[in-house]
N, C-alpha and C positions, 0 to 999 in steps of 0.2 A: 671455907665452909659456908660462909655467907653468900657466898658469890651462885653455889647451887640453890640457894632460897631464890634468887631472882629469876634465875632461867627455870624455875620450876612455876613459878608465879606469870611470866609472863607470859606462858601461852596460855591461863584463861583469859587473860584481855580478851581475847574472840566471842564470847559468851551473847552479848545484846545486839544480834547484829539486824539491820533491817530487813522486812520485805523483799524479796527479787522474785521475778518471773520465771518459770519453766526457762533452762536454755542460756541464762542469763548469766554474765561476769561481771560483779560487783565490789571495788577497790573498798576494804575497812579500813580508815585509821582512827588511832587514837591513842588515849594517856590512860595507865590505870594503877592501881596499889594494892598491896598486896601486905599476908600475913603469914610467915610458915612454919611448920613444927619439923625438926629431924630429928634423928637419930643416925651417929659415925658410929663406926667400925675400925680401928684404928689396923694397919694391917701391919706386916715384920719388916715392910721395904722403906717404913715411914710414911707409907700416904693414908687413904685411906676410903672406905665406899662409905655414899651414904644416902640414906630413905629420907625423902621429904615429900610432906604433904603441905598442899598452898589451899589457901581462899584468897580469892581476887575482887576487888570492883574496878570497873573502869567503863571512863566516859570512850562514848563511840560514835563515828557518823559517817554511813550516814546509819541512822535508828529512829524508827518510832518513838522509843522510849528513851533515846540519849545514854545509855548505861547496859552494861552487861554482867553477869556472875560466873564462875566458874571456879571448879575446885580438880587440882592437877594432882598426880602423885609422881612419884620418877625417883631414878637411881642415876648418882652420880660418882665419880672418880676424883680424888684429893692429891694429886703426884704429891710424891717427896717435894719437890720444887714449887709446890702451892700452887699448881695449874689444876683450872678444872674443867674435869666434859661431863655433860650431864643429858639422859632422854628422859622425855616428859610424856606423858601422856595427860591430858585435859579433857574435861565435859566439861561445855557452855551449854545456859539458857537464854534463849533469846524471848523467848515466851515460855508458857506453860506446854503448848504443844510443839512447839521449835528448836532446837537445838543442834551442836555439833561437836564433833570430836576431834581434834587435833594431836598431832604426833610434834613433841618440840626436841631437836637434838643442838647442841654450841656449845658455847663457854661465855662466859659473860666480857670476857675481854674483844674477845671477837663478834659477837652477837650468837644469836640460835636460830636456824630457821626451823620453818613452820612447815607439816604441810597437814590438808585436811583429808579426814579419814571415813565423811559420811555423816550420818547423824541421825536423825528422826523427825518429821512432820516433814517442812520444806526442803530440807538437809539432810533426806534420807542417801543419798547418793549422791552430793555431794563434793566435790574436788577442788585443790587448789593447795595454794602455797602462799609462803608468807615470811617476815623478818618479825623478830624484836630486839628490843635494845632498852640495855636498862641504865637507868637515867639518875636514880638515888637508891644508896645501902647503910642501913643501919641498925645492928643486930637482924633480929629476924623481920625485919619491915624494911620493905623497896617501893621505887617507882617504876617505869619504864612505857616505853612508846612500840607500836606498834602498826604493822602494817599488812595485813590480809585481802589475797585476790580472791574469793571463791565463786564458783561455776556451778549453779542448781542445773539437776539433767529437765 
């Protein structure tokens, strides 16, 4: 159950990203943390689905601002066996008129990738792909690292 808190949190990492030009491919990484709410479903097979909402901070660079926010929501799967898949969807702020949206699919044992889905201002269109990987779990509070290519048209 916790393990969907993480991958649902770390695709807002992408939230503060910098500056890029028309045209441009710009590598994000960085470290960030995360808070989540869910709510299981326990289902008859023993596993179980479940709804989580994250808020995220996390340091980024390269940035103007050094830091980014994003708030994810996603559904995920709890096998009998304690394995879990989870997809995510994410809005970052990078400014007030910047931002972007991210699709996150994994597991947290294996990592989640990323990809981007567009956004608004500079990031209106958008693309690109990405990992994360989460790095501390404890109840509903994680860390995790992250790594995003994105392409402004």
């Amino acid at each position: 159950m916790r393990r969907t808190i993480f991958i649902a949190t770390l695709a807002l990492a992408a939230s503060s990203l910098s500056l890029t030009a028309a045209g441009e491919t710009v590598t994000y990484t960085g470290t960030g943390t995360y808070t989540a709410t869910r709510a299981l479903l326990p289902l008859s097979n023993g596993g179980a689905v479940m709804h989580v909402v994250n808020d995220t901070v996390a340091a980024v660079q390269p940035s103007e601002s050094g830091f980014m926010h994003g708030e994810c929501a996603g559904l995920g799967y709890l096998s009998p066996e304690d394995e879990l898949t989870i997809k995510t969807i994410c809005n970052f702020d990078l400014t007030g008129a910047d931002g972007f949206v991210v699709s996150l699919e994994g597991s947290p044992k294996a990592g989640a990738a990323v990809q981007v889905m567009g956004g608004r201002g500079k990031f209106e269109k958008a693309s690109g792909s990405g990992k994360v990987r989460q790095t501390y779990l404890q109840g509903d509070r994680g860390s995790y690292e992250f790594e995003f290519k994105i392409t402004t048209p």
